[in-house]
DRENPAGU-109898 format. One record per residue (C-alpha): residue in three letters; x, y, z. Coordinates in steps of 0.5 Angstrom, whole numbers, padded with zeros to 4 digits, always signed. Last residue first. Layout:
N
ALAXYZ;...
! end
This chain:
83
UNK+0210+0173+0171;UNK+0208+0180+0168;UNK+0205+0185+0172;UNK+0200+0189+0169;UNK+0194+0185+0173;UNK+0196+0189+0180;UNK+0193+0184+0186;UNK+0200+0183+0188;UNK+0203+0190+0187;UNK+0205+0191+0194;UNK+0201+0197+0196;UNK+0194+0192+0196;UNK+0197+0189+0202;UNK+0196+0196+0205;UNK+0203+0199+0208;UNK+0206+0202+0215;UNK+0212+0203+0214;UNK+0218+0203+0220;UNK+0220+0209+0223;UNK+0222+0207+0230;UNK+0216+0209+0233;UNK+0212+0205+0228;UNK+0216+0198+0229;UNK+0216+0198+0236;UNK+0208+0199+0236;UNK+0209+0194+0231;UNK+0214+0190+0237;UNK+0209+0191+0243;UNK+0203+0189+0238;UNK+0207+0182+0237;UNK+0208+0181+0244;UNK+0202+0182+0245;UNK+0199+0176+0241;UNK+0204+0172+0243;UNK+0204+0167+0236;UNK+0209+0171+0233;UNK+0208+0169+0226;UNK+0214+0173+0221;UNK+0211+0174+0215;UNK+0215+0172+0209;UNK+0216+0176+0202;UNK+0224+0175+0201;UNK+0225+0182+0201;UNK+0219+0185+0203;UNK+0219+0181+0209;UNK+0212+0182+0213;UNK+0210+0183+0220;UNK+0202+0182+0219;UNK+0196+0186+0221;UNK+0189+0186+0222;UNK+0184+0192+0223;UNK+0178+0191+0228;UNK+0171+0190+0225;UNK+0170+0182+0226;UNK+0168+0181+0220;UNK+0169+0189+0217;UNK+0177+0187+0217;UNK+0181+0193+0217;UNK+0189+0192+0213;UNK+0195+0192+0216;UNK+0202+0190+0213;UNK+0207+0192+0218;UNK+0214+0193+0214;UNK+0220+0189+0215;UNK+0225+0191+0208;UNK+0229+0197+0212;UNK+0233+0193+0217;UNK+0234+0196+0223;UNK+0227+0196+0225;UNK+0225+0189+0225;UNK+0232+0187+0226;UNK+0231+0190+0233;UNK+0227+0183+0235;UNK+0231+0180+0240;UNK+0234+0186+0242;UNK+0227+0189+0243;UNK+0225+0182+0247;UNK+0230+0182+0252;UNK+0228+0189+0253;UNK+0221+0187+0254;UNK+0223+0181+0258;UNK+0227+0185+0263;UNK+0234+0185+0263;
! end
C-alpha cells in the first residue's frame, strides 16, 4: 500500500460521515484562501500539520461530495441566537 492510500484509509471518515466539512474562507493578508477540516457535530478541527496532506484529503473530501462551507454559514456570528 502506499502512502497515499494508506492515508485515504486513514482518513475515509472524513467523507463517510457527513458532519466533516471544509470551512474555507479568502484572506486578503496573504490573498489566498484559508481552509479548516472542521466537525460540525462536536465543533472541532482536525490540525493536520502536513500541509499537503492536508490539501490531498480536502481535495479528497470534495471529490466524495463533502460541503464546502464559510465560517459564517454556521451560524456563529448570528446575533439571534439565544445562549
Amino acid at each position: 500500500m502506499t502512502y497515499r492510500e494508506d492515508k485515504l484509509q486513514e482518513y475515509s471518515y472524513l467523507w463517510e460521515d457527513n458532519q466533516w466539512v471544509i470551512l474555507a474562507r479568502y484572506d486578503p493578508e496573504v490573498q489566498r484562501m484559508r481552509s479548516l477540516i472542521f466537525n460540525t457535530e462536536t465543533e472541532e478541527a482536525l490540525l493536520i500539520e502536513d500541509n499537503e496532506l492536508a490539501e490531498y484529503l480536502e481535495s479528497e473530501m470534495k471529490r466524495h461530495g463533502c460541503r464546502v462551507l464559510d465560517p459564517d454559514e454556521l451560524g456563529w456570528n448570528d446575533t439571534s441566537l439565544d445562549f
